[in-house]
C-alpha positions in Angstrom: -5.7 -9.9 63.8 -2.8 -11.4 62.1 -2.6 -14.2 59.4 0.0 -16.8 60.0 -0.3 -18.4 56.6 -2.0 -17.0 53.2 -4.5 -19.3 51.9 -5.0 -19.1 48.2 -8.5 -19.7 47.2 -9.1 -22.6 45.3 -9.8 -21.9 41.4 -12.9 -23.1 40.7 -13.1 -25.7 37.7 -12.4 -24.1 34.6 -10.9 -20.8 36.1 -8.1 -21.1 34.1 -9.8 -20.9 30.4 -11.2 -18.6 28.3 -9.6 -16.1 30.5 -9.6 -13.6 27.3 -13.4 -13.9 27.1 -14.0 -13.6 31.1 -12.5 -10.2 31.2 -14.4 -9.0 28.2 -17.8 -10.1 30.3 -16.1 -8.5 33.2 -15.2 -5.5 31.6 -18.7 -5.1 29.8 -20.5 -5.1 33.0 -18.5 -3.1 35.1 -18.2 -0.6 32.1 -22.0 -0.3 31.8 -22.6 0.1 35.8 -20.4 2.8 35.5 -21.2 4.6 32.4 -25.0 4.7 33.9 -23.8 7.0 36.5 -23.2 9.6 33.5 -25.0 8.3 30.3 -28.2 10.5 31.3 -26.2 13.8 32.5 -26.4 15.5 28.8 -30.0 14.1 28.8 -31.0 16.0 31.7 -32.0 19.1 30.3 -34.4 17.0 27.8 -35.6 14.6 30.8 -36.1 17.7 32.5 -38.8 19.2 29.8 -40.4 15.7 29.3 -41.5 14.8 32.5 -41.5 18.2 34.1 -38.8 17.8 37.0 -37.6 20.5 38.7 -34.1 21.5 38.7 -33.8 21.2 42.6 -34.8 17.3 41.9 -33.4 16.9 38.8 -29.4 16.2 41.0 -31.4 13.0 41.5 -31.5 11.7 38.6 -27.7 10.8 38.8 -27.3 11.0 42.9 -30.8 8.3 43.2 -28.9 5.9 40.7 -25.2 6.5 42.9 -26.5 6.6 46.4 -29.0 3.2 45.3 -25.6 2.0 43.9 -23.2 3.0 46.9 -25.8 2.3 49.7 -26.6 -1.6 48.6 -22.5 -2.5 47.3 -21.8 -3.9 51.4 -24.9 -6.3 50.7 -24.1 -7.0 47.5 -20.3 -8.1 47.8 -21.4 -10.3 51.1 -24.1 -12.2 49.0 -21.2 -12.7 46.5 -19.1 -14.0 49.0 -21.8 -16.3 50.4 -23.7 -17.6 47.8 -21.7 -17.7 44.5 -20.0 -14.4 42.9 -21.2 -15.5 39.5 -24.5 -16.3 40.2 -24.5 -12.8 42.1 -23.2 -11.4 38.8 -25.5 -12.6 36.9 -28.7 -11.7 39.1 -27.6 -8.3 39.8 -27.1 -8.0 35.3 -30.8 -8.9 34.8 -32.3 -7.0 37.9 -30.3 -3.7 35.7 -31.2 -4.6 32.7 -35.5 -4.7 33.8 -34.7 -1.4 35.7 -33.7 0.0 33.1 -36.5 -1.0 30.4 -38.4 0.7 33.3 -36.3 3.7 33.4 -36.6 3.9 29.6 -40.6 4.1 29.7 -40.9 6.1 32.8 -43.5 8.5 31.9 -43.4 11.2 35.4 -40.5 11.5 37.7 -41.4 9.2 40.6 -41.1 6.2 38.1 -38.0 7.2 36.8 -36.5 7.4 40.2 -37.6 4.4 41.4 -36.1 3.0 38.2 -32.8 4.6 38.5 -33.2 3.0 42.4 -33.6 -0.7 41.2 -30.7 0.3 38.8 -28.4 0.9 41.4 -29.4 -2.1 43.2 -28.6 -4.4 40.1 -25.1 -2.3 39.8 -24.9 -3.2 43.7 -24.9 -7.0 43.1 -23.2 -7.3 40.1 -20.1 -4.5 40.2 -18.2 -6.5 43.3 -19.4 -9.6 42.2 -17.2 -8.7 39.0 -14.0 -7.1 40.5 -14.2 -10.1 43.3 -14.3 -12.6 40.3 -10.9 -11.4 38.9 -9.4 -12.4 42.3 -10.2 -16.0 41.2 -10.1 -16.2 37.9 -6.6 -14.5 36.9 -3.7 -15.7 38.6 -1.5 -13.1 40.8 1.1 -10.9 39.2 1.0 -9.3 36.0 -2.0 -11.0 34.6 -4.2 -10.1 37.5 -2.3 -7.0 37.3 -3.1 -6.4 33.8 -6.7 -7.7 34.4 -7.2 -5.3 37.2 -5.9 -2.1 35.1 -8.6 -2.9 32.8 -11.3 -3.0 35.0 -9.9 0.2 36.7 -9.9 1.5 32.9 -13.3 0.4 32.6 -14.2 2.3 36.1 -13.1 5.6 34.8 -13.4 5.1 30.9 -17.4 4.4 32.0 -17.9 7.9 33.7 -16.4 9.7 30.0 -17.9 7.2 27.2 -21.3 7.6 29.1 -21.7 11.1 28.3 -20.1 10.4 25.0 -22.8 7.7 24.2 -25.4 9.8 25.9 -25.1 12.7 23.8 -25.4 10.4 20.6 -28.1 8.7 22.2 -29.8 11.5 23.2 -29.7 13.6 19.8 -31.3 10.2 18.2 -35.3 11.2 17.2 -35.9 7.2 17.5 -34.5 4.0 16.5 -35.6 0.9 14.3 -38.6 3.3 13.0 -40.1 4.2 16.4 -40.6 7.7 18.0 -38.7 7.3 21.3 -37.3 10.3 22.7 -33.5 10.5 23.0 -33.1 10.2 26.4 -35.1 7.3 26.7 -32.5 5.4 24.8 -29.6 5.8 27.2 -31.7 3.8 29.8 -33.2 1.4 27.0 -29.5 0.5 25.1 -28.5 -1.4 28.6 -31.7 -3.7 28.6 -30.3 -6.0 26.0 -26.6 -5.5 27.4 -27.1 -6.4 30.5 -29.0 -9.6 29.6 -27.0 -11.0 27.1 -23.8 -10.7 29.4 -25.8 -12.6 32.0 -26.5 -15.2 30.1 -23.0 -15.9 28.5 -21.6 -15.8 31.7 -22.2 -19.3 32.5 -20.1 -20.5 29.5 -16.7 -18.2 30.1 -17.1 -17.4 34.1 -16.3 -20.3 37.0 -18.7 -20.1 39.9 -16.5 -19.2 42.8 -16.4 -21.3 46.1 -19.4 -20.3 48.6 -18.4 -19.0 52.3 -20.2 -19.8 55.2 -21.8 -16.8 57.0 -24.9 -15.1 57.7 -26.6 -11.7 56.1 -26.4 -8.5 57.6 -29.5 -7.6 57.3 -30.2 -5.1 60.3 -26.8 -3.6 58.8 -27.8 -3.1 55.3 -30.7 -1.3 56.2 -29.5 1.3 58.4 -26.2 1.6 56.1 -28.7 2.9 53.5 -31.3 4.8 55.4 -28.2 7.0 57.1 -26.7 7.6 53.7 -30.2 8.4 52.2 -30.9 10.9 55.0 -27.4 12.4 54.4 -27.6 12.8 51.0 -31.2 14.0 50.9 -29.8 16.8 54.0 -27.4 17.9 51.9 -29.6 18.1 48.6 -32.5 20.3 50.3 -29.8 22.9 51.6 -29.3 24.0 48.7 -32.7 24.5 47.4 -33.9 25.3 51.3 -31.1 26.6 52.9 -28.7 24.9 56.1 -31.7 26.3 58.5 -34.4 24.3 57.2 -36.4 22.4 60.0 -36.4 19.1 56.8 -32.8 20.0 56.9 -31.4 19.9 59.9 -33.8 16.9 60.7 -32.4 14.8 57.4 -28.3 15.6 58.3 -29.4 14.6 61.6 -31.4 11.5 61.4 -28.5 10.5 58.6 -25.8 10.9 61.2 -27.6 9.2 64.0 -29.0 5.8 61.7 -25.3 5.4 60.5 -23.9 5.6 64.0 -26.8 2.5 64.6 -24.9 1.2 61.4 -21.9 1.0 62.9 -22.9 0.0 66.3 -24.2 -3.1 64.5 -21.4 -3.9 62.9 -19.2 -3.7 65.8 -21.9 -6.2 68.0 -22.8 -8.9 65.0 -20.7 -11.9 64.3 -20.6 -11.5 60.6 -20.1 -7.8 59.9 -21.4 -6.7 56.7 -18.3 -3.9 56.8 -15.5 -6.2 58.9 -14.0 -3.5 60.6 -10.6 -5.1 60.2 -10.8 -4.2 56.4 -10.0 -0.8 57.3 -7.1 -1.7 60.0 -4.9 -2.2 57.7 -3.2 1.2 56.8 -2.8 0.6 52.8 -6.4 -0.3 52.9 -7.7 2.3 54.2 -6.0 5.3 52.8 -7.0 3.6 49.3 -10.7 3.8 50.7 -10.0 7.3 51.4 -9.3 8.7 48.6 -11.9 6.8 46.6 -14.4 8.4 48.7 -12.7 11.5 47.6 -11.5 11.6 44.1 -14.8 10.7 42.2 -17.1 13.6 44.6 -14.8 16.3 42.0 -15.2 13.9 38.8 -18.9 13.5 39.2 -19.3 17.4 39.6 -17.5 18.1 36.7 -19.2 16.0 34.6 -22.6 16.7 36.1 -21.6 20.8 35.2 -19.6 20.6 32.2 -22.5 18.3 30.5 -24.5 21.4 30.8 -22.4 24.3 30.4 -21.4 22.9 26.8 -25.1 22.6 25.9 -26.8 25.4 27.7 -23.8 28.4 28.0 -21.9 27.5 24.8 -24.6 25.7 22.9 -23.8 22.3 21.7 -25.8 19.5 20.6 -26.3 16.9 22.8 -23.8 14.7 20.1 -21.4 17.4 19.5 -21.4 18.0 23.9 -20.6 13.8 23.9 -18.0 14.0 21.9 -16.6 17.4 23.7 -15.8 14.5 26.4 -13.7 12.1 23.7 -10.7 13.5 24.5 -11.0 12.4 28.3 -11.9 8.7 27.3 -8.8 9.0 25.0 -6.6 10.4 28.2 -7.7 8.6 30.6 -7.1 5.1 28.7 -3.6 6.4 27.2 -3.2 6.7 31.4 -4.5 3.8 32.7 -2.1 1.6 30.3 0.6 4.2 31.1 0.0 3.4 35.3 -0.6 -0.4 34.7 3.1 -0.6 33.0 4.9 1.5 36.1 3.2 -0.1 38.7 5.6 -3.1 38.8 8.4 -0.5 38.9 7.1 2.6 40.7 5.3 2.4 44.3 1.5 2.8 44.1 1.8 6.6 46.2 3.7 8.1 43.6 1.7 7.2 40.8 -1.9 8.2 42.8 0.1 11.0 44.1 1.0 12.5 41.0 -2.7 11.5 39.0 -4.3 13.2 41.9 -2.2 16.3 41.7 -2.8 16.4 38.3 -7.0 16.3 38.7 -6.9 18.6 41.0 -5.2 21.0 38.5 -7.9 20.1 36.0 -10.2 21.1 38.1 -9.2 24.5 39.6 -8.8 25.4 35.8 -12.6 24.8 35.6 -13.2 26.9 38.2 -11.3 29.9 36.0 -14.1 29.9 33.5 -15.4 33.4 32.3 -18.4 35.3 33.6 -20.4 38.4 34.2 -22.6 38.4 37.1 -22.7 42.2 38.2 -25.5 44.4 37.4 -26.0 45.0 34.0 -25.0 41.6 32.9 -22.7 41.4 30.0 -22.8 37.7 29.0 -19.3 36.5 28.7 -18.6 32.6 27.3 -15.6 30.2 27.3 -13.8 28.6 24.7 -13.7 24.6 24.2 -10.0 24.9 23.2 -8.6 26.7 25.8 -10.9 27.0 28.8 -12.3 23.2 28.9 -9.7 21.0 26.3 -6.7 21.9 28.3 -8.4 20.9 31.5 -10.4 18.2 30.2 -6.7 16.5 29.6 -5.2 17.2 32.8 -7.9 15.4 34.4 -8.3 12.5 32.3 -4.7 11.8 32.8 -4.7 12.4 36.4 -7.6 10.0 37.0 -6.1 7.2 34.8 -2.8 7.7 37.0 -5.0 7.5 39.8 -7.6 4.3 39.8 -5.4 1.4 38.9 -2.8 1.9 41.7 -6.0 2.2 43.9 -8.1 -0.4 42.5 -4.9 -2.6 43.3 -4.1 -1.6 47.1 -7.6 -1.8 48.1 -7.8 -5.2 47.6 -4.1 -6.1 48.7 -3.4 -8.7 51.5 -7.5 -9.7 51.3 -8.6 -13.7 52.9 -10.4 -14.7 49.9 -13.2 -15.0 51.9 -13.7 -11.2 52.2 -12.8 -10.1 48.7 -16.2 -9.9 47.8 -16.3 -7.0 50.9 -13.3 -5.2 49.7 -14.6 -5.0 46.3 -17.6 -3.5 47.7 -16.2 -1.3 50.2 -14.0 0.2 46.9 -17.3 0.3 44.8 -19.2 2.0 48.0 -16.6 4.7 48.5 -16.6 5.7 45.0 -20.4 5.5 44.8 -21.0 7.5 48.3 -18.8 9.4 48.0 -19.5 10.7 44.5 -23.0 11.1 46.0 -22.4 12.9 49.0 -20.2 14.7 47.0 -22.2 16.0 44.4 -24.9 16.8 47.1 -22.6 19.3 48.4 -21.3 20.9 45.5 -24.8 21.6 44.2 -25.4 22.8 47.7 -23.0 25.8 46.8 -23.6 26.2 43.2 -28.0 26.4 44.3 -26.6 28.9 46.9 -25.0 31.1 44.5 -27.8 31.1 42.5 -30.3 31.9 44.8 -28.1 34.7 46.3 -27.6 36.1 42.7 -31.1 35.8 41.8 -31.8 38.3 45.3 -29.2 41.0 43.8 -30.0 40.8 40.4 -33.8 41.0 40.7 -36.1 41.0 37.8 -33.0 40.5 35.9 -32.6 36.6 36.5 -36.1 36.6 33.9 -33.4 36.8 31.0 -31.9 33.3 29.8 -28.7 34.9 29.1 -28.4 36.7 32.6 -29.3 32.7 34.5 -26.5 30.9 32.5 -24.0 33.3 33.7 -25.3 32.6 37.1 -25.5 29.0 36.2 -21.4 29.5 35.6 -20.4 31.4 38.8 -22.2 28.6 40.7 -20.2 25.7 38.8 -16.8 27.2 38.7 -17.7 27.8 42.7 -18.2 23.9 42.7 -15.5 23.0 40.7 -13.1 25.0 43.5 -14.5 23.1 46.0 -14.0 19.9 44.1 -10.1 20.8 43.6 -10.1 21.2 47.3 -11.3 17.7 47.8 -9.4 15.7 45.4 -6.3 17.3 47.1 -7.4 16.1 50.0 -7.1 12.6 48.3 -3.8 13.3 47.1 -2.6 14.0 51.0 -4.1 10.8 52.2 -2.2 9.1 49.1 1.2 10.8 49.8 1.2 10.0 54.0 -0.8 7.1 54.4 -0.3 4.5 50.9 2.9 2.7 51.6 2.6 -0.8 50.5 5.5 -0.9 47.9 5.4 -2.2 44.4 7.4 -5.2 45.1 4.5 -6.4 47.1 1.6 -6.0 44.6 3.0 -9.4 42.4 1.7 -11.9 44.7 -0.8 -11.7 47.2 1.5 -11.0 50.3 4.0 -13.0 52.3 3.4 -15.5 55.2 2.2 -13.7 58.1 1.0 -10.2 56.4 -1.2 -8.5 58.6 -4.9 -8.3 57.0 -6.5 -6.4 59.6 
């Protein structure tokens, strides 16, 4: 289908002021969505000991909150697009600022699941919501330009200043005079935050115009129960192994529920996932490579978080601010990207960033140790086994995200910005899900395969983090694998030029 004419949205009364103050709400909100997906990763060996989880469950902590998160972002950009992106916004704030008062007095693992579930739907409604409200509220060319670098900042800055913020938050006895533990504050800290952002937002954010449509409803469901049954396949490998009857029967319902998903979405008459958002080439290799990119991020933050603490024996402060210099990096890179890309096509610049993870990650994968009988515990150093590497991928994700937060929205009707935002956020989400399911497929592999050889061995502390390493670097390989597999879809498939990116396409642009 090809537009004739591009129709500009309407701004809503007011869009124009206070435009300072909207992207600070904005940014706020996206930044704590994000950051959630890491604030509890240096709190997970003290979650684990509190309420008893086992480390086969304890991947959900972080995947429940993701796949919750990635699952629900369809439905939640569609009810922005319907029924008012600010009042979306808003309701999808307050529903993740209950969850996680919940989350922060959870007191066994189911509840704190379920929390981190109902977190993920709040992030759902309210991260598209946001990115689709700087469509409308900043005009094109460099101010959306500079307003979307932001946000993109925000996207990655999250991931890094969660674990920084977690580690201070976690190595915190209480607060205000009361015995909380530590982790309990990085879930408690966004009850306030979200809140008080939702209820400013009236006063600097313009409602949107609403769209006439239906919801997806028989979509939404089978979009999550096949990504649910994936994620869970994948997760129970590695404790049960690929020939698992639970297995086999989780990949497989998965992969049959989202064939349903898409066999609804081809037949209904308002698509939750238009299927002409992924015709257009641009588009789609930008989806690609989000689905990529953040699977390697989100294992080496899940990893690093605990080899700091557990094989080199950091706080949990001291491991947060291990992580400073990739908030530093990655911000130094995002402002570097959102300069060039009015002068250098988006490929180059995600080609290049993506290069330049991958290289951060394969040097993660070098880390030292000693897995052959008898064990001689061997452990890296921060300045030249992690702070090296730790640089190259902060840079390389900066270069990457604002180029692709930009080109996956390109050449969007208005009406379906509120989908593109959410098929961006999904990819990201999902795919740092799915990925992380399979890279602590490997690493669980490696560790039970060790634990066979090794024998009565794998009792001593010392002997399991040196296991604990060999299965990390293992997943840290694989995750240099995949995000050069987003830097191949970037190089041969992103060719919308920079030239394009100022306005919102010429007359007669094909949108899918």
């Amino acid at each position: 289908m090809t537009d004739t004419t591009r129709v500009e949205e309407p701004a809503a009364p007011g869009a124009g002021r206070h435009l300072g103050w909207a992207l600070v709400l904005i940014s706020v909100a996206q930044l704590m969505v994000v950051l959630d997906g890491t604030i509890v990763n240096i709190a997970l060996p003290y979650i684990k000991e509190d309420l008893g989880i086992s480390a086969a469950n304890l991947t959900w902590v972080v995947t429940g909150y993701a796949l919750a998160f990635g699952s629900l972002l369809l439905l939640g950009g569609r009810l922005g697009d319907l029924y008012g992106r600010r009042r979306i916004f808003m309701t999808g704030l307050i529903i993740f600022g209950v969850a996680s008062l919940l989350g922060g007095l959870a007191t066994n693992e189911g509840l704190l699941l379920a929390a981190r579930g109902l977190q993920g739907l709040g992030a759902a409604l309210a991260s598209p919501a946001a990115l689709a409200l700087i469509t409308t509220t900043f005009p094109a060319g460099p101010p959306r330009n500079r307003a979307f670098a932001v946000y993109a900042a925000m996207s990655g800055v999250g991931a890094a200043v969660g674990l920084l913020l977690g580690g201070w938050l976690t190595g915190l006895d209480g607060i205000f005079g009361l015995d909380v533990e530590g982790w309990r504050l990085t879930l408690l800290i966004n009850t306030p935050i979200g809140i008080v952002t939702a209820l400013l937002a009236p006063r600097f954010l313009a409602e949107s115009e609403t769209h006439p449509g239906e919801l997806d409803l028989p979509g939404a469901v089978t979009g999550t129960l096949g990504l649910l049954g994936l994620v869970y396949g994948f997760s129970r490998a590695g404790s049960e192994g690929w020939s698992d009857p639970w297995t086999i029967s989780s990949l497989a319902a998965g992969a049959l529920v989202l064939a349903l998903f898409l066999f609804i979405e081809s037949r209904v008459e308002h698509p939750l996932l238009p299927s002409r958002v992924f015709l257009n080439r641009t588009r789609a290799a930008s989806f690609g490579a989000m689905f990529l990119a953040p699977a390697a991020m989100f294992a080496m933050f899940f990893y690093l978080s605990q080899y700091i603490q557990v094989e080199m024996g950091y706080s949990p402060l001291k491991a947060g601010v291990a992580f400073l210099p990739f908030c530093l990096g990655l911000v130094a890179a995002a402002g570097i990207s959102s300069n060039l890309i009015s002068r250098i096509d988006p490929r180059y610049l995600a080609g290049v960033g993506t290069i330049l993870a991958a290289s951060g990650l394969f040097g993660f994968s070098r880390l030292p140790y000693d897995t052959t009988a008898p064990v001689v515990p061997e452990t890296g150093s921060y300045a030249t086994d992690l702070l090296p590497f730790i640089l190259l991928m902060s840079f390389g994700m900066g270069m990457t995200f604002v180029p692709l937060t930009l080109t996956a929205v390109h050449h969007l009707r208005p009406e379906e910005t509120g989908i593109g935002s959410g098929v961006l956020n999904t990819m990201q989400q999902v795919g740092g899900a799915l990925g992380l399911a399979v890279l602590a497929t490997l690493a669980t592999q490696t560790f039970t395969e060790r634990a066979q050889e090794l024998g009565p061995a794998m009792a001593d502390p010392a002997v399991q983090s040196q296991v604990f390493t060999e299965g990390a670097t293992n997943a840290f390989l694989l995750g240099a694998i995949l995000m050069l597999g987003a830097s191949l879809i970037t190089w041969v498939f992103l060719n919308v030029k920079h030239t394009e990116l100022a306005t919102d396409g010429p007359p007669g642009a094909h949108v899918g």
